[in-house]
Phi, psi and omega in degrees: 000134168297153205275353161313325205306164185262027150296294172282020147266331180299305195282021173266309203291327171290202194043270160353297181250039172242332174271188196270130157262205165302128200292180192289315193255029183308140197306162184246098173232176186274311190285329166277354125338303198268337166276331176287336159291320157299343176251003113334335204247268189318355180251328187266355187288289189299324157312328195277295214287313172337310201267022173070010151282094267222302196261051116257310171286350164294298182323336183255319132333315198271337169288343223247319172312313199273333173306300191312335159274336195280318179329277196320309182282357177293325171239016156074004151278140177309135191290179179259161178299313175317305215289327164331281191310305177297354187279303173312311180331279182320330165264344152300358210251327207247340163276014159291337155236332161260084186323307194318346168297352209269290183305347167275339209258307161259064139278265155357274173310305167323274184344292175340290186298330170270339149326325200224006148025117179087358189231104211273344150010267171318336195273337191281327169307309172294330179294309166295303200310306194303297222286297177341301194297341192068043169235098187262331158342300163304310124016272166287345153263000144300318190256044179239292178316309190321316204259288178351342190236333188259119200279124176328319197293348178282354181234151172301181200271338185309280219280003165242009149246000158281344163320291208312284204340343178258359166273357176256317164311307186300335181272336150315317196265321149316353188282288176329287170315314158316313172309326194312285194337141177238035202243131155347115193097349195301279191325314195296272182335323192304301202302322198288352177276298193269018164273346160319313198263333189268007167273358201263005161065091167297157164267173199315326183300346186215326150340306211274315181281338162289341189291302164336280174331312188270319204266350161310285229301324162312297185292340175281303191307302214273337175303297182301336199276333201253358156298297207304325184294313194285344173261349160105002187300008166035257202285358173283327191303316181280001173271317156006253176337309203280291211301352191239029161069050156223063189324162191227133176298166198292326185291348181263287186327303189293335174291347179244014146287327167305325174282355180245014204272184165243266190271177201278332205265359152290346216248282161321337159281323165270340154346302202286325174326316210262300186310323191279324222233332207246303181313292182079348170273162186288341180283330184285342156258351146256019160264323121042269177307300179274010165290305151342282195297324165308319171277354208284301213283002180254011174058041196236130185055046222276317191306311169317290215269005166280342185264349173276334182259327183276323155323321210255313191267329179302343152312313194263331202065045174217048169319327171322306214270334184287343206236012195247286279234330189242343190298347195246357189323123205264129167054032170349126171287145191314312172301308163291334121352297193282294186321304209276327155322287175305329199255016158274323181278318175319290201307309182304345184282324190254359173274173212262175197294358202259316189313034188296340180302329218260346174298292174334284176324328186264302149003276157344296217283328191280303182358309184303309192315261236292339186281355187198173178108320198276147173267138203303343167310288172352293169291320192303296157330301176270347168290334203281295180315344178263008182243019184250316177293339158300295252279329165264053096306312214073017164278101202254052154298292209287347186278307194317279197317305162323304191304296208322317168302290194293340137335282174312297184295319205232064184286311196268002161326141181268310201297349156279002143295331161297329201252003170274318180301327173279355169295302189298327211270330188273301211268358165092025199293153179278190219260336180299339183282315187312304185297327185310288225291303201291292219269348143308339181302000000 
């Protein structure tokens, strides 16, 4: 379902006159003046979107946004968590055509929350901004806190099961994003998000596509398995199985891959692939690990198995001893790159918080990674994750610098705006700055 329908302008707007607005009796004053207009603006906002003028009601959102900052600087006081929260409303409302509202919008909601402790509101809002971003995880698991904190009853029974719709889209479209994986288990993962969204009983407008989704992924699983049989394949039927989640033991995948095999040191690189990716236990990745390494040293399969062996112990937690073993590699293959990238943000994760040269230094060092080798998916993916390991450092020098790049490379990525609004939130601007910043744009 589009994220446009004039459905979910019904439910913005039923949300609207069920959550607190403006009182019956406001006091006369310039700053609840000025709140009163916004939510006059925001009720004709949502009326514009209901009948599908899409492009008047942003124009008219941007009014009701802008009363709603002025509200703020009239007395320069911390806002209440409602203003906060409808202040989020309005840039999730306006980041539909500007993303950059999306990263104010969770800013906002941080606001909300810390403001209002216990009040579950704000997750629903964070929950739209994260979806906006294509951070659908995030996504679901805001609006998992939403229902999870706020009690059914506050709302009619119509408008808490259109609530829900929006936590079954984000699982869908995570569903979606998950099939991308091309690793072993995707489809099994895909299916456990959407018998997820389809346990939450959709309503009929959006039920048929999950349904869909999940009976593709089933037809696909039973099409491929009975092609791989009819053709005598051993070992695709069991990678079959293990990708649509239903592994097979490793030993029965390596015994029917053997019997069909060619060299013995193919035979030994998926032994290990398959002990590691079907087994999943610590012992099935150190057995692993010295398969890997046993080829490392006969110099056989080397890329693969130097990016299979630093995967397997970063697996284990022993990212170190892979990367004391691997850190000098000459002219890394784009899989190894990416590997050796994770177990440098591994490291940086583990140094201790007083140590910044040495942090500053592993940083530097992915950076290098990064400049080449890569698929353009790729970079977009490890800029975000090198921009999470500042963001849990708490560095936020090395987040700036980070954004400033992936920004550059990656202008229209929604998710740097998110990570700009968590920038702000790391460096402590207070919250009368945030709006100065905002109401100067």
């Amino acid at each position: 379902m589009n994220r446009w329908t004039v459905p979910t302008a019904l439910v913005a707007l039923l949300l609207a006159l069920i959550l607190p607005g403006c009182p019956e009796d406001p006091p006369v004053d310039e700053r609840q003046a000025l709140v009163d207009l916004a939510m006059e603006a925001r009720q004709e906002a949502l009326g514009l979107l209901e009948v599908g003028n899409v492009q008047a009601a942003q124009e008219t959102f941007h009014r009701a946004y802008r009363h709603a900052l002025d509200a703020v600087s009239a007395d320069g006081a911390m806002s209440t968590p409602d203003l906060l929260n409808t202040l989020a409303e309005l840039c999730c409302q306006l980041g539909r055509s500007s993303p950059e509202y999306l990263g104010r919008a969770v800013r906002y909601c941080q606001m909300a929350i810390a403001a209002g402790p216990g009040w579950g509101m704000p997750y629903f809002n964070l929950g739209l901004a994260y979806e906006g971003a294509g951070l659908y995880a995030d996504s679901v698991r805001a609006y998992e806190k939403f229902f999870e904190e706020v009690p059914s009853d506050q709302f009619p029974s119509e408008v808490w099961e259109s609530l829900k719709e929006n936590l079954v889209r984000s699982l869908f479209k995570q569903a979606g994003e998950i099939l991308k994986d091309d690793r072993i288990g995707a489809e099994g993962r895909a299916r456990e998000v959407l018998e997820k969204a389809f346990a939450l009983r959709p309503v009929p407008a959006s039920a048929p596509r999950v349904h869909q989704a999940l009976t593709e992924i089933n037809v696909q699983h039973q099409r491929q398995a009975r092609a791989a049989a009819e053709a005598g394949d051993g070992l695709e039927i069991v990678r079959i199985h293990a990708r649509f989640g239903y592994p097979v033991p490793a030993e029965t995948a390596l015994q029917r891959y053997k019997d069909t095999s060619g060299s013995n040191r193919d035979v030994r690189f998926v032994e290990a692939r398959y002990v590691r990716e079907l087994a999943g236990t610590p012992e099935g990745n150190r057995k692993a690990a010295e398969i890997y390494l046993e080829l490392l040293s006969r110099g056989e399969m080397v890329m693969h198995a130097a990016a299979g062996y630093g995967r397997t112990l970063l697996a284990l937690g022993e990212g170190e001893k892979a990367l004391d073993r691997l850190a000098d590699f000459p002219n890394p293959s784009a899989d190894l790159r990416r590997t050796l990238i994770l177990l440098r943000l591994d490291r940086i994760r583990r140094l201790p918080s007083d140590d910044r040269e040495a942090v500053g230094a592993e940083f530097d060092r992915v950076a290098e990674l990064m400049t080449g080798g890569l698929e353009v998916s790729d970079r977009a993916w490890l800029y975000w994750s090198t921009a999470i390991a500042a963001l849990n450092r708490g560095d936020a020098d090395r987040l700036e610098e980070t954004i400033r790049v992936y920004q550059k490379r990656f202008p229209r990525d929604p998710r740097v705006v998110i990570l700009d609004a968590e920038l702000k939130r790391l460096r402590g601007i207070p919250v009368e700055e945030v709006f100065a910043e905002v109401a100067d744009e």
